[in-house]
C-alpha positions in Angstrom: 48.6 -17.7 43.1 48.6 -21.2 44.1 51.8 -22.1 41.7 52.3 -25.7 40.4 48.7 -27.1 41.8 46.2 -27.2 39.0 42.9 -24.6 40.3 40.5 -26.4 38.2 40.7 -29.3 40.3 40.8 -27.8 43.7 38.8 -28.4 46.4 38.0 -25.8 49.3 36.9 -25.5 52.5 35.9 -21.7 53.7 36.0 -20.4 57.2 33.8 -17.6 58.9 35.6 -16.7 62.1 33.9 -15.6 64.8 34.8 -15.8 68.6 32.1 -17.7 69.1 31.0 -19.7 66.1 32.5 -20.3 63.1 30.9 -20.6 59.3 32.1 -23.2 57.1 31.2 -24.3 53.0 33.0 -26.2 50.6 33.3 -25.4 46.9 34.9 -26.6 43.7 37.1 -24.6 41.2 36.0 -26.3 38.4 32.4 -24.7 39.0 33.4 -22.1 40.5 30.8 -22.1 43.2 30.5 -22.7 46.8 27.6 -24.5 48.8 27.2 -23.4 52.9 28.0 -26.6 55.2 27.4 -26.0 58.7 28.2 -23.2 61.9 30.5 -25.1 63.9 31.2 -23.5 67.8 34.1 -21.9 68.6 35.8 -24.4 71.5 38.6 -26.8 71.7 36.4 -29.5 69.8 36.2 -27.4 66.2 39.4 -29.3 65.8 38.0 -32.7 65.7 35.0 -31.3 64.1 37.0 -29.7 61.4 39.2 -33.0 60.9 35.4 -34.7 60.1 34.9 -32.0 57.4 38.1 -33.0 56.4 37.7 -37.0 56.0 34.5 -35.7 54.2 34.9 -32.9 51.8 39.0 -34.0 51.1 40.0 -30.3 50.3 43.2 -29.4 48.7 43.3 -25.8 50.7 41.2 -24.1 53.3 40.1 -20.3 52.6 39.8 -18.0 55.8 38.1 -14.4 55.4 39.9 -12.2 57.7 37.8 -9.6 59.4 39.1 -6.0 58.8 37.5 -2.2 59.2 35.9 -0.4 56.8 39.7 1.6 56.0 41.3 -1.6 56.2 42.9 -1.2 59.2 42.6 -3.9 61.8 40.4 -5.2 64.8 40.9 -7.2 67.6 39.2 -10.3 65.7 41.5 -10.0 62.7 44.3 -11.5 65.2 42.5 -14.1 66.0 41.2 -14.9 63.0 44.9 -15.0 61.2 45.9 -17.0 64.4 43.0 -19.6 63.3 44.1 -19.4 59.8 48.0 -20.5 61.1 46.7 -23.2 63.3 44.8 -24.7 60.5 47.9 -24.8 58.1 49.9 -26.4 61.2 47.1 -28.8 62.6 46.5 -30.6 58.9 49.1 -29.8 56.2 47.5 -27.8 54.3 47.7 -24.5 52.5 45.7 -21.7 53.7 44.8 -18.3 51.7 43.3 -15.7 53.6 40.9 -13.1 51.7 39.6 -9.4 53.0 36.1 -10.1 54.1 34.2 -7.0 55.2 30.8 -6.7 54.7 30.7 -10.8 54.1 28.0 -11.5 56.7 25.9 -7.8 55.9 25.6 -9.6 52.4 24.9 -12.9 53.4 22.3 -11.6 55.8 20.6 -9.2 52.6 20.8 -12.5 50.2 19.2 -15.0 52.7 16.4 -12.7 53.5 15.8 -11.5 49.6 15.4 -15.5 49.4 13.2 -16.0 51.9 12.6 -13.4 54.8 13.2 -13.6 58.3 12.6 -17.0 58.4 15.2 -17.9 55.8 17.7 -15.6 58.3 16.3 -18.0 61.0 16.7 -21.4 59.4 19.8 -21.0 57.4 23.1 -20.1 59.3 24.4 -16.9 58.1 28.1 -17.5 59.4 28.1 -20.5 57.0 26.1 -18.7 53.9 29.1 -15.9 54.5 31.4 -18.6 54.3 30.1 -19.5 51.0 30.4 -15.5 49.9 34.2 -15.6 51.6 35.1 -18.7 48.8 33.3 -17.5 46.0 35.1 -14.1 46.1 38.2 -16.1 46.2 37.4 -18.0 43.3 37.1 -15.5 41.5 39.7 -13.2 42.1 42.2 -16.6 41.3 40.5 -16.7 37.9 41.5 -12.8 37.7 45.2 -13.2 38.7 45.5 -16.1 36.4 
């Protein structure tokens, strides 16, 4: 739970991880949805990049789905992924929840192509569209807990 801060008025930013590309959306508590932004590359600039989403989007907390196996056991990724999640609360101040996101980009690949086929899959960035799912699912399990 996020304690003293008010959810309706929260404002999010999502993160994908991948090693080499990362999917980022925004959403809103108040509407309780989640719109895909961008696939940003996994280098040394995302920083700078992610400080520009910042100045933008001026979220209250970031969101980071945290890869795990099908048992939930972990992966090699889910290190690195936690470590982007720490780095994040460290580089800009703020706080960071980090939610289970198997399957995220299997469903984000089966909604993008019941919306439009391969060539929705082609001109949509599915690490960002997973991002999205990754929020949304957070959303809602807050409005659960509450």
């Amino acid at each position: 739970m996020l304690g003293t801060v008010s959810l309706i008025n929260l404002t999010l930013l999502a993160f994908d991880y991948g090693t080499k590309k990362i999917g980022v959306a925004v959403g809103q508590m108040i509407t309780q949805t989640a719109t895909p932004l961008e696939r940003l590359a996994n280098s040394p600039a995302i920083w700078n990049a992610i400080s520009n989403l910042i100045s933008k989007w001026h979220p209250n907390a970031f969101v980071v789905g945290i890869p795990l196996n099908m048992d939930g056991s972990t992966q090699p990724i889910t290190a690195k992924a936690k470590a982007f999640a720490k780095e994040l609360a460290t580089k800009f101040s703020l706080q960071v929840y980090q939610i289970d996101e198997r399957l995220t980009t299997i469903e984000a690949k089966q909604m993008l192509y019941d919306l439009g086929g391969y060539k929705a899959l082609q001109n949509t960035s599915v690490d960002s569209f997973a991002a999205k799912l990754i929020l949304e699912s957070w959303m809602r399990q807050q409005q659960r807990d509450e």
